[in-house]
C-alpha positions as CSV (number, residue, x, y, z in Angstrom):
1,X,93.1,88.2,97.3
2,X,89.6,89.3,98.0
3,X,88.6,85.8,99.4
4,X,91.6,86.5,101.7
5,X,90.9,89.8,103.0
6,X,87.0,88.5,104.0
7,X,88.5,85.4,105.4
8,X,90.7,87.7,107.6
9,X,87.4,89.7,108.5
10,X,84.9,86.7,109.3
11,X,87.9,85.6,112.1
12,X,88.1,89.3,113.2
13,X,84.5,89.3,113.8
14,X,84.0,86.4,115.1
15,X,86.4,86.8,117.9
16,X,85.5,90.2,118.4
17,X,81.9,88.6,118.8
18,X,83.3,85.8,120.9
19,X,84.8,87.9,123.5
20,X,87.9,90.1,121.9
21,X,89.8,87.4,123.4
22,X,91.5,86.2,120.0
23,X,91.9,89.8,118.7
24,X,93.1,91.2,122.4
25,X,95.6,87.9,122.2
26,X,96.8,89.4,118.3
């Protein structure tokens, strides 16, 4: 569960850091 909810941050990040483009798209 815990792996699962830092998985879920490391892609929030790093498409926030990317460009919001993937968490805009979500």
């Amino acid at each position: 569960m815990f792996i699962s909810s830092c998985k879920r941050l490391r892609i929030m990040k790093g498409a926030e850091a990317k460009g919001l483009s993937s968490g805009a798209s979500r």
